[in-house]
C-alpha positions, 0 to 999 in steps of 0.5 A: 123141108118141103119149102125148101125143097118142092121148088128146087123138085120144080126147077128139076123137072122144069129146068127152068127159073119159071118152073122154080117160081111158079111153085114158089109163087103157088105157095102163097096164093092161098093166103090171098084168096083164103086168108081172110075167110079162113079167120073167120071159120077158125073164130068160130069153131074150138081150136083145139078141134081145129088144130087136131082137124088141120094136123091131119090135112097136112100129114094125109096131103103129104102122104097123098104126093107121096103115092104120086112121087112113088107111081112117077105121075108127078108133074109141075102142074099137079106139084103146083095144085099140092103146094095151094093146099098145103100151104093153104091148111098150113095157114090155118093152123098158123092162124090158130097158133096166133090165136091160141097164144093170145088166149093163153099168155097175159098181155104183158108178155105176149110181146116176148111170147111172140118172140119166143115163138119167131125163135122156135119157127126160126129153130124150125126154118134152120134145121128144115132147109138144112135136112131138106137139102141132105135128103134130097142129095142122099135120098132123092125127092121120093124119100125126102117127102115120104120122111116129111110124110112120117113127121106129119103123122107124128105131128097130127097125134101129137095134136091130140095132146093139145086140151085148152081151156076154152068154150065154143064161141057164140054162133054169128052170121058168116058175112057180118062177121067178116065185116066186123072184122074189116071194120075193126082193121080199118080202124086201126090205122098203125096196122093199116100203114104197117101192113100196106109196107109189109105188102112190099116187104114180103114181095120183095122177100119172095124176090130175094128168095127165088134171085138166092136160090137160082143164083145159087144153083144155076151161076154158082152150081152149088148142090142141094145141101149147099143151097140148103145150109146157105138158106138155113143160115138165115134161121141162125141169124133168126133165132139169135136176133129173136133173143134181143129183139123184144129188148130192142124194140121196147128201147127203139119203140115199135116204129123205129124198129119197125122202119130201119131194118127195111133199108138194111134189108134192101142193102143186103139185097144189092150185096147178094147180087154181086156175092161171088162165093158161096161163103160170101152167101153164106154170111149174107143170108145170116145177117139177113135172117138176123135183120128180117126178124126185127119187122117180122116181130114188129108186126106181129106184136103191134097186131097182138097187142092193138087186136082184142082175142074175139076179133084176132082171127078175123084181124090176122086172116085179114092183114096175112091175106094182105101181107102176101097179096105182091108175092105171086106176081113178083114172083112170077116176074122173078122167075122170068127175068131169071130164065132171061139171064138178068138174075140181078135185075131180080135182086135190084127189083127186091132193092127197089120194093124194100125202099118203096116201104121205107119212103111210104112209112116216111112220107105216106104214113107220116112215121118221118124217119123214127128214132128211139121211143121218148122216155114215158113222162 
């Protein structure tokens, strides 16, 4: 819900595509400048301790913009610095919740326990734009965050809930840890080649997502609970995709379900562009959440299953530092041409970054064009 909604806060405080970018752009700085150490402080400490710790981060940072929102002492600066921490607490826990699966489900499953969780965030990313949008139409910015305020502290309890069976893990030195868990990534040169096109990917995706959202709301003047369920519609596409996509990726093999959905995504991008109705959107943003699903498994999986649990957190705070690195200044670039008038020239960039990571795993990498797994012998 505040995903959906700080960055339309800013477009109406702002009134301008920059001011929407800039919060959207903010969000993902500290997954490149914390990323990686945030790996290293969770494989060192209990989850369980973590997790309960983080919960109560977000619930008291949300309760704390809140007092800001109900005072009237919000700004697009101060939205900015709450939107770094946030999604900067939010990263850690999301690494744990990595981490905690690896150590809780057997090897054999952990494709399809990734898949049911991309199912349970895909549940998650529907229903929070969707809310997002009715409770900025029906309450206003003010109640939207003091509901997510109420939530989080529902959720900070229910993290006490959480008991794994695990120990303290040995204490190391803080800098040769982190080598060793770069030494461990670089090894590994699949998830190097995938991670260098999940850079453009994801920028592209953050290009898509700032063209979606000012398209929708400055060409089509669609309101805040019909942008919402435009960008719900991408998690239904999701958590039905999310069904199939283990089978499909074990038939293809994990490269051609990897490679292939990166160039529908890019044609999609240039259907957005020119969508005239809302409707239209509509089914677009369904196929494309449908579609994102496949690389998003694709990657998480291959980094599950070629990453030993001890160096997990370190591997997963590397390549999530990585995966976000483009994601700001596209952004920012998306953003700009926006408030220039060239909205499609947002989505064209986004079409231009999609086919750059399908030709770098083409001639790059070396994947060629990949089709289905041959059968074991």
């Amino acid at each position: 819900m505040l995903a959906f909604a700080l960055p339309l806060l800013a477009l109406e405080i702002s009134g301008t595509g920059s001011g929407l970018a800039l919060i959207k752009g903010a969000g993902f700085i500290p997954n490149v400048l914390f990323a990686i150490f945030v790996g290293v402080i969770n494989d060192r400490m209990r989850k369980a301790a973590g997790f309960r710790i983080y919960s109560l981060l977000l619930a008291g940072s949300c309760a704390a913009l809140w007092a800001l929102m109900l005072a009237d002492l919000v700004s697009i600066m101060n939205l900015a610095l709450f939107v770094i921490f946030l999604n900067a607490v939010g990263y850690a826990i999301g690494n744990l919740q990595f981490t905690l699966l690896r150590l809780t489900g057997p090897q054999e499953r952990r494709s399809d326990a990734t898949a049911r969780g991309s199912a349970i965030n895909s549940v998650i990313t529907t229903i929070g734009p969707a809310l997002g949008g009715l409770a900025l139409f029906t309450l206003g910015g003010t109640g939207l965050v003091g509901c997510v305020t109420l939530l989080l502290a529902f959720a900070a309890i229910a993290a006490f809930t959480v008991q794994p069976d695990e120990t303290l893990p040995p204490k190391s030195p803080f800098w040769p840890s982190l080598r060793e868990g770069f030494a461990v990534f670089v090894k590994n040169r699949e998830l190097v080649m995938m991670t260098v096109a999940v850079v453009l990917t994801n920028a592209a995706a953050g290009a898509f997502m700032v063209g979606l959202l000012l398209k929708l709301k400055t060409e089509l003047e669609a309101n805040d609970f019909e942008t919402g369920l435009v960008v719900a519609a991408a998690g239904i596409g999701s958590v039905i995709a999310a069904t199939y996509a283990p089978r499909i990726r074990r038939h293809l093999g994990y490269r051609a379900a990897f490679f292939w959905p990166i160039w529908l995504l890019g044609l999609l991008s240039l259907a957005t562009a020119a969508a005239p109705t809302l409707l239209i959107l509509f089914v677009i943003s369904f196929v494309e959440g449908a579609v994102s699903i496949f690389y998003d498994i694709g990657i998480w999986s291959y980094r599950q299953e070629s990453t030993e649990g001890r160096h997990m957190g370190r591997v997963a705070g590397i390549t999530g530092a990585i995966f976000k690195l483009l994601m700001p200044p596209v952004i920012f670039l998306a953003g700009w041409l926006a408030d220039a008038d060239a909205i499609t020239s947002v989505f064209l960039m986004a079409t231009g970054l999609f086919v750059a990571a399908a030709l770098f795993l083409s001639f790059i990498a070396g994947w060629g064009w990949p089709r289905r797994a041959l059968p074991a012998t």
